[in-house]
C-alpha positions as CSV (number, residue, x, y, z in Angstrom):
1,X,15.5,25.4,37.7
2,X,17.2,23.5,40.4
3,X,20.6,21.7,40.6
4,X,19.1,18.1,39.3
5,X,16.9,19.4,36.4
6,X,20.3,21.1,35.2
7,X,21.8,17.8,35.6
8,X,19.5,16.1,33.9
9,X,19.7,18.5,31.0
10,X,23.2,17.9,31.0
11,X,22.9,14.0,31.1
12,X,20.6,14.8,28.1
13,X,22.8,16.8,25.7
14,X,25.8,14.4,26.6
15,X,23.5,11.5,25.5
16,X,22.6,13.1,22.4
17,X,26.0,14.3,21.6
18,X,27.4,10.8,22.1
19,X,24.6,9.3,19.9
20,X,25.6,12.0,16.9
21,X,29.2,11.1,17.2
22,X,28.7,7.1,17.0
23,X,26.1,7.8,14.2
24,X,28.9,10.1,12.2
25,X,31.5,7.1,12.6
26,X,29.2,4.4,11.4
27,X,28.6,6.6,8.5
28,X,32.5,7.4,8.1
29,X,33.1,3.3,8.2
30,X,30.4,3.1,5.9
31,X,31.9,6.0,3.0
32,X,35.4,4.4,3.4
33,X,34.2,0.7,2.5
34,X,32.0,2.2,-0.4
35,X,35.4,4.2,-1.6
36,X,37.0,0.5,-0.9
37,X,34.6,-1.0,-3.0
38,X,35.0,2.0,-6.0
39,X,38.5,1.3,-5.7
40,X,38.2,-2.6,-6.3
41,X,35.9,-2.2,-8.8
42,X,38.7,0.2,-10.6
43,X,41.1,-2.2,-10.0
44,X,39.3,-5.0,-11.7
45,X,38.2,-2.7,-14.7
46,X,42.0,-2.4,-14.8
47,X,42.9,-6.4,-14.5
48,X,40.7,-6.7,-17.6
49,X,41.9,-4.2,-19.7
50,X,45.2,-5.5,-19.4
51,X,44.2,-8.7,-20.8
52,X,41.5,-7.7,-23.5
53,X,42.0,-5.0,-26.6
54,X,41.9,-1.8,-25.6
55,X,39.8,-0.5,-28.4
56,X,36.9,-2.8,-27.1
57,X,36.2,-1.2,-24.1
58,X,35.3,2.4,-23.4
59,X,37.8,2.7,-20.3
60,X,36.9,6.7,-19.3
61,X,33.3,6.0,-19.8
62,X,34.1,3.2,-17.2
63,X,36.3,5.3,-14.5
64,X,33.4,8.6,-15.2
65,X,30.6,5.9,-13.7
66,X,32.7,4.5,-11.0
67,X,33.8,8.8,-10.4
68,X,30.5,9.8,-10.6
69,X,29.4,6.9,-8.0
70,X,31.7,8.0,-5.5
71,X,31.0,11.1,-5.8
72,X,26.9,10.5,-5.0
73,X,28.1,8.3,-2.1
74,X,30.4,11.1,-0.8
75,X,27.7,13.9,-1.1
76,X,24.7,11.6,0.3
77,X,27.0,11.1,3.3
78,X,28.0,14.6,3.2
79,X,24.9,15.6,6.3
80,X,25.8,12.3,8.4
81,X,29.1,12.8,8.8
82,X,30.9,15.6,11.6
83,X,33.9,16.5,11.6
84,X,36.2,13.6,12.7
85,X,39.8,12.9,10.8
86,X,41.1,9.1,10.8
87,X,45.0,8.8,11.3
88,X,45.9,7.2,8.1
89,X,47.9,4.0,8.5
């Protein structure tokens, strides 16, 4: 193999690697405004509660659904994502 076909397999694999990393952030972006959406819908569960009776609404059945949502989103994610941490703000 000569110098350029090693360079173009380089070129390649940096290509491909660079593709998988944009890939896992889009899907990171994509988990964190799901888990931003979970946590609104939490909040507004919430908001209501605090102005209706409590015995009228089943609020763990409510948080289990929301829990169990995130929890589908996080694990359908799961083979998208690599390994990248987010500084938290």
């Amino acid at each position: 193999m000569t110098e350029v076909d090693e360079l173009q397999i380089l070129r390649y694999k940096a290509t491909e690697d660079e593709t998988l990393y944009q890939k896992s952030i889009m899907e990171k972006v994509r988990v964190k405004m799901a888990l931003k959406s979970y946590q609104q819908t939490l909040d507004e569960v919430k908001r209501q509660l605090a102005s209706t009776e409590r015995e009228s609404i089943d609020v763990e059945a409510l948080v289990k659904v929301e829990m169990d949502n995130m929890s589908k989103e996080i694990e359908r994610s799961r083979g998208s994502l690599l390994n990248i941490n987010f500084k938290k703000e």
